[in-house]
C-alpha positions in Angstrom: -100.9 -6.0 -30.4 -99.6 -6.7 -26.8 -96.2 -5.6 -28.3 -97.5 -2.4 -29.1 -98.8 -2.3 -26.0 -94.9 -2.5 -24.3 -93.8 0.0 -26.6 -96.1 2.6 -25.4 -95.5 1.4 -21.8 -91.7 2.2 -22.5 -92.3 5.1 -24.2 -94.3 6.0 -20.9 -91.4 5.2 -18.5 -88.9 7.2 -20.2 -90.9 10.5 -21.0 -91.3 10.4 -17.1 -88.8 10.0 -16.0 -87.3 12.6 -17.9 -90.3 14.8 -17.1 -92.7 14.8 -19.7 -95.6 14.2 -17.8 -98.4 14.5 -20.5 -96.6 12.5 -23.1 -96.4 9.9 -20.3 -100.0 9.8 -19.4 -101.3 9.9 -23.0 -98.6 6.9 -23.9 -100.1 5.3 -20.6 -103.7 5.9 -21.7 -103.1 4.5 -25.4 -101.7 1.4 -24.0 -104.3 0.6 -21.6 -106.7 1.6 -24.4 -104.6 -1.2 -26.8 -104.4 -4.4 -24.1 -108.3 -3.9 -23.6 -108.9 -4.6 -27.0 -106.3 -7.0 -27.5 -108.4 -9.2 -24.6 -111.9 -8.1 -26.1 -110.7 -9.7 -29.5 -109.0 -12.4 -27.7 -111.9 -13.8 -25.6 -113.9 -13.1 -28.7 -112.1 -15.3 -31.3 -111.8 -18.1 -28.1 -115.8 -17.6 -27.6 -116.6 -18.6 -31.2 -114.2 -21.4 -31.6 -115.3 -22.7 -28.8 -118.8 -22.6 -30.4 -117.8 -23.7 -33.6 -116.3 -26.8 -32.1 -113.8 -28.5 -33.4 -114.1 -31.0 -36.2 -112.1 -34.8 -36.6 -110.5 -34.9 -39.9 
């Protein structure tokens, strides 16, 4: 996910600076949108394995 997250980032950084300003902020906005869920699921799955505890084999 976080690489998806770069590509829009890039994607941001050249549509402004060649002057597309509202495909930069929607590119911007989708990859904030992307690396908050990407840490929502990540402190998730870390939360319930850390409740499951792990077990000796």
């Amino acid at each position: 996910m976080l690489s998806w997250v770069v590509t829009f980032l890039v994607i941001a950084l050249i549509a402004g600076v060649l002057g597309f300003g509202g495909v930069a902020g929607v590119s911007i906005e989708i990859a904030k949108t992307i690396f908050f869920i990407a840490i929502i699921l990540f402190l998730v799955s870390a939360v319930i394995g850390l409740a499951r505890g792990r077990t000796r084999v």
